[in-house]
Every structure is written in C-alpha cells, then in structure tokens.
N, C-alpha and C positions, 0 to 999 in steps of 0.2 A: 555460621553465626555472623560474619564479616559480613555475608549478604543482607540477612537479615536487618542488622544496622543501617548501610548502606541503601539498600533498597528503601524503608522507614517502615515504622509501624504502623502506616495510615495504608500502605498497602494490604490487595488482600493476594494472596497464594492460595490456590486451590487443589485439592487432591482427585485425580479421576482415575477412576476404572473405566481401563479401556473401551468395556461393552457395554459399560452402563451409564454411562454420564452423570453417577450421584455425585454432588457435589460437598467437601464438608468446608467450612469454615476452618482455619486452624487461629486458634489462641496464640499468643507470644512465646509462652513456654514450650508448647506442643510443637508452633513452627519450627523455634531455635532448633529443637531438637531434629527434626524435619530436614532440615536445610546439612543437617550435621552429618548424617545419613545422604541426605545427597550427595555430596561433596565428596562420598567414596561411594559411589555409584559406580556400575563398569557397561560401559557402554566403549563402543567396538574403538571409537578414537576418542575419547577425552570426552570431556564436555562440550555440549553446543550451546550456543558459540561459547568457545575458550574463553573464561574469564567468567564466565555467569554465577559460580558460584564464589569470588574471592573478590570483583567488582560491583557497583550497584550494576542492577540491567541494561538502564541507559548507555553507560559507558561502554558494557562489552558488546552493545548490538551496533553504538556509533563507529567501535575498531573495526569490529566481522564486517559491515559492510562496508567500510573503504576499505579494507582490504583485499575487497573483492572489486570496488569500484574506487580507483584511489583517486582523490582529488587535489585538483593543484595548489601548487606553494601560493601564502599571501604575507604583505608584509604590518605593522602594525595597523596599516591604513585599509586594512582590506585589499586591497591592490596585487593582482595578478604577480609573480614574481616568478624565475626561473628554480627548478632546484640546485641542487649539487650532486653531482653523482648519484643522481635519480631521487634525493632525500631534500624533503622538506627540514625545517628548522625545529621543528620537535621532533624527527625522528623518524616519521613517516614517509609512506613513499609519495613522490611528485606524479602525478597520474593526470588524465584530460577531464576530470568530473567538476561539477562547480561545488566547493564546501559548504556554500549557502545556499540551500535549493528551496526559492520562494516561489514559485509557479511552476504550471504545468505546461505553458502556453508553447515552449520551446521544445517538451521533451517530442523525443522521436526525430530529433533535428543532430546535427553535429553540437557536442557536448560543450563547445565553448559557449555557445550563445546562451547557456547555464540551464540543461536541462536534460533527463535523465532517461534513458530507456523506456518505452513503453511496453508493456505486459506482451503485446503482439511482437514488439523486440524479443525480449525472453523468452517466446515461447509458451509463456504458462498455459499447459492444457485445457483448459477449462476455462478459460475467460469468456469463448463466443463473440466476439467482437461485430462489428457491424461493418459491412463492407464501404468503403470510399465511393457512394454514387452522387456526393454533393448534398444530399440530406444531413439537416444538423443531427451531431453527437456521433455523425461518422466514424468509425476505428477507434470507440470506445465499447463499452457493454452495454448501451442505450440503442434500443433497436426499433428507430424512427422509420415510415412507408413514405413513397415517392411521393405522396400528395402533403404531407406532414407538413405544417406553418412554422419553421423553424425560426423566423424573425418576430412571431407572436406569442410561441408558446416554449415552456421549460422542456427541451428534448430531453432532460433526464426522468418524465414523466413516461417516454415509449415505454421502457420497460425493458428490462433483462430477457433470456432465454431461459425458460423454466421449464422444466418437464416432472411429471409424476413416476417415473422410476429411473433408471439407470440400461435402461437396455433400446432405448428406442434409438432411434437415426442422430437427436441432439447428446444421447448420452445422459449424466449429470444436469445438463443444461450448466449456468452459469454458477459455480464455487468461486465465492471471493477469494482472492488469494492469501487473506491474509489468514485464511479455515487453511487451506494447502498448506501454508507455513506451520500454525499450529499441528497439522497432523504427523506432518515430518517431521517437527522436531520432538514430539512427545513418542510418534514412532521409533524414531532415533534411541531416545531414553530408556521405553518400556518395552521395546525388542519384540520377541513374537514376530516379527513381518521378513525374519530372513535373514543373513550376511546382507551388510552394504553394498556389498560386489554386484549380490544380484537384483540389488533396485537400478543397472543399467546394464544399458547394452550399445556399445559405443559406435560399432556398425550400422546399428536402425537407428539409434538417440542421439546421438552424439553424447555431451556431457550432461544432459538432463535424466533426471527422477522418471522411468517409465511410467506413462500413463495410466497401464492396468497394474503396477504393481500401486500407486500415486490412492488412485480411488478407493481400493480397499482399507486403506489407513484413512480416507478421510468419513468413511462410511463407518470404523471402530468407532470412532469418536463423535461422529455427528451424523448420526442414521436416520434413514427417514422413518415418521410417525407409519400409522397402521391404514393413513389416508394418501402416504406416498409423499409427503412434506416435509423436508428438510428445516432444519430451523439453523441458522448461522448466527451466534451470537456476533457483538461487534469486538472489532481489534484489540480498542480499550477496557478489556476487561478479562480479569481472568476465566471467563468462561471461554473465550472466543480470542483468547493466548497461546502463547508456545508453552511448550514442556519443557520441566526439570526433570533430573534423578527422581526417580522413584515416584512419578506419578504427579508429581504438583505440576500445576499451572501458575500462569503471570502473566500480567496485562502486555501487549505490544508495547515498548517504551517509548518507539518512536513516531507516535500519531499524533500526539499534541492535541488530542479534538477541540473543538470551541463550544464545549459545557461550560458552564459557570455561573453562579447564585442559584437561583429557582431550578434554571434548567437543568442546572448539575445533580440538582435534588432530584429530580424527578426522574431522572436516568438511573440515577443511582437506588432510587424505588421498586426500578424493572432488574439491575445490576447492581450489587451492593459492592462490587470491586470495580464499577466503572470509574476510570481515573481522567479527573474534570482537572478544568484549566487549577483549580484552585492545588489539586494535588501534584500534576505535571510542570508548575512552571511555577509553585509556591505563591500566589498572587489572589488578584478578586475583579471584578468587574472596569474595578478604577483604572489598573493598569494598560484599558482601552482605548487606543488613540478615538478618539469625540467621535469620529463617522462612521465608526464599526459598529455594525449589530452585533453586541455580546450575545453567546447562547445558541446560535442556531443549529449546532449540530455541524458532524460533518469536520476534517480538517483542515477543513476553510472557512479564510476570515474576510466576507463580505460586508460592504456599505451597507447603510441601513437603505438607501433609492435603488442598490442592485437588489435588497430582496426582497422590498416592496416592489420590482420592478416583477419576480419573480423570476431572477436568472438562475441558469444553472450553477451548482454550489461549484463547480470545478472551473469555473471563468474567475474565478477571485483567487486572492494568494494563499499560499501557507502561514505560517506562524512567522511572522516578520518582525517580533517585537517581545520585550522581556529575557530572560537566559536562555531559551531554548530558539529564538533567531536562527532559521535556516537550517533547521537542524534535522526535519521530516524528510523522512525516506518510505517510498511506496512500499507496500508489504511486499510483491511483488518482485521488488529488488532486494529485499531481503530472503525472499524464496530465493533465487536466482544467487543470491550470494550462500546461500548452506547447499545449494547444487554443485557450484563449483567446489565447497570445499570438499563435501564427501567426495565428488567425482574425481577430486585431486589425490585423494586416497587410495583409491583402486583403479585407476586408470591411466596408464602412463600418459597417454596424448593430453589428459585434462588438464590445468591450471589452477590456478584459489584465484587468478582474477578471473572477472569475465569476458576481459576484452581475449584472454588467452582460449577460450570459447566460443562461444554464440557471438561474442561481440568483435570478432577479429575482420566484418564486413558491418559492422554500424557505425552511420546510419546505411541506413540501404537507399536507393534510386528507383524511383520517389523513395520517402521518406514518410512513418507512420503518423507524423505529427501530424492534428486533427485540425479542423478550424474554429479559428477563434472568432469571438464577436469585437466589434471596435472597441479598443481600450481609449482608457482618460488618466491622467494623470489627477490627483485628487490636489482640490487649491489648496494652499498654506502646506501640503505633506508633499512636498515637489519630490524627495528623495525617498519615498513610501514605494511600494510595488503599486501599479497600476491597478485600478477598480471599472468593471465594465462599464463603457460609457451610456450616457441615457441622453436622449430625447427630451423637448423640450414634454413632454405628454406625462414622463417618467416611465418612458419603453426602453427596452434594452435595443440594440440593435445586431443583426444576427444577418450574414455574416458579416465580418468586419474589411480591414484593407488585404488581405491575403483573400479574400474571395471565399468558395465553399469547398475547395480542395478536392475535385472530383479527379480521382489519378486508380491508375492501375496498380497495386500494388500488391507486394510477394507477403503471404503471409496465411495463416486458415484463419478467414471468416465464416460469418452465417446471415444469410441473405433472407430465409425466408419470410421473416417478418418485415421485410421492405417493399418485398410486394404483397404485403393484405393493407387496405385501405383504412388509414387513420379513425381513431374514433375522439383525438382531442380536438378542440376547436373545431374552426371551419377550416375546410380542405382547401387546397391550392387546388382550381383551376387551370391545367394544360393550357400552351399558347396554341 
C-alpha cells in the first residue's frame, strides 16, 4: 500500500500473463490490494530491485543503480568532492560515475568526463551495434552504409537490425534493452524460467544473463505476431516495464521522456500508462527553458533549430532542468545493474558493482564512445548542456571536432548493413 501512495494514483500498474500479454487495468482498491499481495511474493532473493515495494519506483531504481554504478561525492555547489572512507555524505558509496548524467556524447570514455557505459560496454546481447568505419551513428544501433551522407541526413533514419524470426544468422535482430530489462525482471517475479543459478555460466559469461537462457523470457512476454513481428512497447510505460510480484507491470521511472501537452495526449491514446513529462517531473510545457522543442518524443531534450534542422534525437541532452535534473539512466544500465546483482547471488567471482565485473577494464583502448557532431553552446543559457550547432542554412553539422571515430575496436558488431548501398538522400561519391 506504501507503494501505492508513493508511486501516485495517476500511475498505471499492469498485470500480465506471462504468455499472453492481456493486459488489465487495476482500480485503486483492486491495486492496493495487489501491491499487498506483492509485497509477500517469494521470489529466490527479495524483491527486484530492493525497495520496490516499501519505496515509490523512482527512488528504489535511483539506489539499485548506483549501487551497481556508484557515483561520486559533491558538495552543495555541485562540485566534485573526495569521500571518506569510500562514503559520500548521505550515506552512499563514493564511486567514479557522474550523479548528473546530462549527455551521451562522453559515454564510452573514462567516467570523469561525466558519462556512462555504452550497451557495447555491458555487453547487452542483442543490441547489434554498427561497427566503427567512420559512418555516422557508428557503435550505436543505427546501421548506416559506406556511401551514407552523414553531414546531411538523420543517421538514426538507417535503421536497426531486424529480422523475422529468431533462428537466422542476426538472431532476434535488435531487443531494446529496456524489453531485456522488463523480461528479466518480471521473469525474476514470475519464475517458471529456472533457479537463478542457472541463468549463468561464469566460465562462458562471465557475470551476465546467458543469452539463450535471456531470449526465451523476452519471447514469454513479447512474442512475435503470426507475421514474425515483434512489437516492443516503449520504456515509459507499463506495457513495455519491469515486473512486480505477482505479475504487475510499471513504467521505467527513469526515462524522463519529452511528452508533454498535445504530445502527451496523443501517446497516452496509443498507452494509457505512458508517463509524460507532466506525470514524471509534476510540471507542463511552461517549465521549458524558451529554445526547447517541448513534445518530441524521445529522452531528449532538443532545440527547436536542432529539430528543424533534423538531428539526430541522441545529439541533445537529457533532462537538464526541473527535479528530475540528471537523473536518467540508460535502460541498459539498469539491465547491467540486476546482472550484477543476481550474479552477485550465486556467483562467488561476481560483485553488485559493475565495475567488480565487466567493468574492472573500462573504458577499453579505443574507446566505444561514438562521434559526435559540433556542439554550441546555447546564447543567454551559457551553463545549459550544449545543443548541436547549426550552420548559418540551419544544417546540422556532422562530424564534429573529434572527427568520425574510425577505430578498431573489441566488441560484437554487425556489419552487414554497411555494405548494402544507402537508399536515404544522395550518396556520397568515393574520392
């Protein structure tokens, strides 16, 4: 019931059968009751993440993942600061992560310069990334070809790796990770998939969720149609959430998306649990600093010239502004933080961080961070996160002062689609 409150009643919780993906609404009454019942659920360690049902969401997904990725002590000024005996001044531990993570532009880099592992860091199986040949959207899941206009056009238009079943050479093809998170953790809940023990194997995996035990739990819950289609709902919302006790769902807490007024409506038309700025950060359109495009979707908050410019949404910052400031965390890193914790469970060598894991060599040499296009400083918001810069034309410019990041690096990619010939724009011409 604590949750319930907590969490608020403008949230929606959702109940799913594993194999079926009905979905019901629950009332307040029916919830309370719901949540009561969760709360003595028995699942192999506790509840995931610890706190979920005696905290609202947000709070216990912001402890689980620094405590998987701790970040460093600051003092009222924001200001970097040492710990004490490994402890910050609330309590927490002192760790090398930044507690304000406003951009992606650094992750993949050493964690001071305030940014976070990439998905190709952790490992997550299924992401498919794009290999480093200098094409924009490089060592992300945008899978641009060598002839691709990456200074003209949105490279998040390539396109992901998609395939029509589960058995060919790509597998899956591309599972966002924040479907991977939901399936583990509602698999976690609603059991059926086996002891803990045996979702790894520390020899072949190391501290990660085996892939083939990984798939089958994301295929309970989100199976392909009779056409071979996958449907992934989004983060924010309880369709396309983690799991509670006894089958309920809940939205991602920490996505922050940038819905709001119209837009919010109209998501929430496709998703009646999609949680819009107005429910995530209690606010409305007003609370927009003047050169933001409120609405467009996405956990990024772009200038209104970057997306008439049409950049890609992951070149602008995170949620920089109102109580939730710096407070997004990739899904991804929260998969990565319930690997380590189950793996910490049955696994002597594992850890609950990750750096006691997969991250005890990051960043790696090269480094998966991707390239960026020139950034600007935005006039009058000198202390705002930087907005992609534009041309006097109102073009983006692509790449930026780091060049196009053409590097050899350790990781599984997927290439094939960078050599089939572009069908956006006009092609680059070979010298």
């Amino acid at each position: 019931l604590t949750f319930l409150l907590l969490y608020s009643l403008q949230s929606t919780i959702s109940i799913y059968h594993p194999f079926s993906l009905a979905t019901m609404k629950l009332s307040a009454a029916v919830l309370a009751l719901a949540i009561l019942n969760a709360a003595a659920g028995d699942s192999d360690f506790g509840e995931l993440p610890p706190g979920i049902t005696t905290k609202d969401a947000q709070t216990a997904w912001e402890d689980f993942v620094k405590n998987a990725f701790p970040t460093w002590c600051i003092d009222g000024n924001e200001t970097r600061i040492d710990g004490v005996d490994g402890k910050c001044a609330d309590g927490s531990k002192s760790g090398r992560y930044d507690p304000f993570y406003l951009a992606k532009w650094h992750s993949g880099k050493d964690p001071s310069l305030g940014g976070y592992p990439t998905d190709v860091d952790t490992r997550y199986p299924f992401y498919y990334a794009s290999g480093f040949f200098g094409q924009a959207c490089a060592g992300g899941n945008a899978h641009c070809s060598f002839d691709f206009d990456g200074g003209a056009n949105n490279c998040a238009k390539c396109g992901k790796v998609v395939t029509e079943n589960d058995d060919g050479p790509n597998g899956p093809g591309h599972v966002p990770p924040h479907i991977g998170l939901a399936a583990l953790t509602r698999a976690y809940h609603d059991g059926g998939f086996g002891a803990v023990s045996t979702w790894f194997d520390f020899a072949m995996n190391g501290c990660r969720v085996l892939p083939n035990v990984l798939l089958p739990m994301i295929r309970a819950y989100f199976p392909r149609d009779e056409n071979g289609k996958a449907a992934y709902p989004p983060p924010f919302t309880s369709e396309g959430g983690p799991g509670l006790p006894d089958g309920m769902t809940y939205p991602y807490p920490l996505e922050f998306v940038n819905f709001v007024g119209e837009t919010c409506k109209a998501e929430q038309g496709k998703f009646a649990s999609a949680q819009c700025y107005e429910q995530h950060s209690n606010g409305n359109a007003t609370d927009f600093p003047e050169y933001l495009q409120p609405g467009h979707g996405s956990p990024k908050y772009c200038s209104v010239g970057a997306k008439e410019a049409d950049v890609n949404n992951d070149w602008c910052p995170y949620i920089f502004f109102g109580p939730n400031r710096g407070k997004y965390r990739h899904p991804h890193i929260a998969f990565a933080a319930v690997e380590s914790w189950l793996a910490s469970k049955v696994i002597d060598e594992c850890g609950e961080e990750w750096d006691d894991n997969d991250g005890k060599d990051y960043p790696h040499t090269p480094d998966h961070s991707i390239a960026w296009p020139k950034m600007a400083v935005v006039e009058g918001f000198e202390d705002h996160p930087m907005q992609p810069a534009l041309t006097e034309a109102g073009g983006f410019i692509w790449p930026g002062d780091e060049g196009t990041k053409r590097k050899a690096c350790k990781g599984m990619f997927s290439i094939e689609k960078y050599l089939t010939p572009t069908t956006i724009g006009t092609p680059l011409v070979a010298d």
